[in-house]
C-alpha positions as CSV (number, residue, x, y, z in Angstrom):
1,X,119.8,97.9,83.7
2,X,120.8,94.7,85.0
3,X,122.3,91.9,83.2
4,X,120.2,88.4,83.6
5,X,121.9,85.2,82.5
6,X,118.7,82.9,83.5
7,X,116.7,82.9,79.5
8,X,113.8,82.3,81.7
9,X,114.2,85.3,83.9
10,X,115.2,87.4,81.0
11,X,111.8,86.5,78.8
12,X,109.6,87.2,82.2
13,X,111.4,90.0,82.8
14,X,110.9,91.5,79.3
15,X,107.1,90.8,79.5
16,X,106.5,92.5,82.8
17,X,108.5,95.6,81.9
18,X,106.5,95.9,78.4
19,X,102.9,95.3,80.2
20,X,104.3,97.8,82.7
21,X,105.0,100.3,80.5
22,X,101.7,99.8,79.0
23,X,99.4,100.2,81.9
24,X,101.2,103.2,83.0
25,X,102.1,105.4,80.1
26,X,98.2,107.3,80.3
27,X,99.6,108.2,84.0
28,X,102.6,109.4,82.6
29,X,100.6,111.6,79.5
30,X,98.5,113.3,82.5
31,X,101.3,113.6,84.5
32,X,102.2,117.5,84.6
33,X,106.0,118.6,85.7
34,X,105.9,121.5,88.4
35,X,108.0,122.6,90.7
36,X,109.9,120.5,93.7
37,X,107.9,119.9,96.8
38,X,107.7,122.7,99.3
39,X,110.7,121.1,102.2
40,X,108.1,122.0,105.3
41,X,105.3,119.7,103.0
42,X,107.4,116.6,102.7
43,X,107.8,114.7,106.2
44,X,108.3,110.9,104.7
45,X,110.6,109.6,102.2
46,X,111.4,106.5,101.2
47,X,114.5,105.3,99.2
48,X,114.5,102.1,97.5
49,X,117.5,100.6,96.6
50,X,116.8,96.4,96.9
51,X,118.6,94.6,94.3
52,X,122.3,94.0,95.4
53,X,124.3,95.2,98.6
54,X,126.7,97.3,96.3
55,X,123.6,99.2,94.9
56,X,122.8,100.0,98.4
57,X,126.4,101.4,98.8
58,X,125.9,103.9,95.4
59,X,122.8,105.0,97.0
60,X,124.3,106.2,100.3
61,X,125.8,109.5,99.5
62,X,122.1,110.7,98.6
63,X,121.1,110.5,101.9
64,X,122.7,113.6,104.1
65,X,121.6,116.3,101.1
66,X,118.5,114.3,101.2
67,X,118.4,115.2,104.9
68,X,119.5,118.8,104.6
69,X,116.9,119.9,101.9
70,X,114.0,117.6,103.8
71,X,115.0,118.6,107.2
72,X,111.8,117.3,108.9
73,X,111.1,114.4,107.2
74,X,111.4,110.9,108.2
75,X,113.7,109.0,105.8
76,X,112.9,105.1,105.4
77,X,115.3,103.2,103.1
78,X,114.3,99.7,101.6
79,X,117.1,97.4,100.6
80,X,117.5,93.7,100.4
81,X,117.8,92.3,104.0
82,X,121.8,91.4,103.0
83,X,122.1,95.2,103.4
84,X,120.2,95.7,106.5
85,X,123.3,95.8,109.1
86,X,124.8,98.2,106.6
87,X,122.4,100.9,106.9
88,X,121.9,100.4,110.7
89,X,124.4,102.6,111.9
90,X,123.7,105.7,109.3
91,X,122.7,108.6,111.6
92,X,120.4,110.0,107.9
93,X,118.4,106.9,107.8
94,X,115.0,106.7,110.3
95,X,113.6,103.7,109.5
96,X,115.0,100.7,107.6
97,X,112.5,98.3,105.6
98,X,113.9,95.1,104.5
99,X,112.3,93.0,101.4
100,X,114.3,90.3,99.0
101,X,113.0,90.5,95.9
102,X,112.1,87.7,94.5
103,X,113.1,88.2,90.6
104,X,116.5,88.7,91.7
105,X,116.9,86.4,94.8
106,X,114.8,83.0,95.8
107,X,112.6,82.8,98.3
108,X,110.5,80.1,99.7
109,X,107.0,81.5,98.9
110,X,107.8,84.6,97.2
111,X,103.8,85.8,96.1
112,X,102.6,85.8,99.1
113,X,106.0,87.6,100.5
114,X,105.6,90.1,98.0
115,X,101.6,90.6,98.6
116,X,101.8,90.6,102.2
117,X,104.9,93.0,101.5
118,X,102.8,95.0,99.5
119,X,100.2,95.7,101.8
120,X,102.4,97.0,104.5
121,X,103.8,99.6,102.2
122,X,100.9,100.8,101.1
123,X,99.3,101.4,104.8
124,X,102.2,103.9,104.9
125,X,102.0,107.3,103.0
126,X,104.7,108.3,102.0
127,X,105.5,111.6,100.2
128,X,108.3,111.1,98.4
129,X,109.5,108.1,96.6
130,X,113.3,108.0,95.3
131,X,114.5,104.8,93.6
């Protein structure tokens, strides 16, 4: 959990988590637990670590097991785009998507960022989703 200092931030933040947890806890009843995905059956991943640069660092160490058990799929990571010439040179890491969010960083029109960020992730199918 992150700590945020802005009250403002805090109280939008609180909201948004508690609506959140609303609209998604039917998903969550229906949701059944089974066994891992099959590795031939999973060829994208993504890895989302886009808060702070330092969060990016944790995140690295997941990557080459994620590579060994996944062997043919295409790993995409998603960090902050401070983090970006950080992940460049990582011989695990396909593809490299770069979004600021705005609740933790400002931006200069962040809705229609995060909209027109939105719809670019979800023309992509991804199979796996690790945050």
């Amino acid at each position: 959990m992150y700590k945020i200092i802005n009250r403002k931030k805090l109280m939008a933040t609180a909201v948004i988590d508690t609506v959140g947890r609303i609209l998604h806890a039917p998903i969550g009843w229906l949701r059944r637990s089974g066994p891992p995905p099959d590795p031939e059956s999973v060829r994208d991943i993504l890895v989302i670590r886009t808060a702070y640069v330092g969060d990016v660092v944790m995140a690295l160490p997941i990557l080459q097991p994620l590579k060994t058990r996944y062997p043919n799929a295409k790993i995409t990571f998603l960090a902050c785009h401070a983090a970006v010439p950080l992940l460049k040179p990582n011989p695990f890491i396909d593809d490299i998507l770069a979004y600021t969010p705005f609740w933790f960083y400002k931006r200069a029109n962040p809705l229609r960022e995060y909209f027109a960020f939105r719809r670019e992730l979800r023309k992509r199918r991804f199979d796996m989703v690790i945050e």
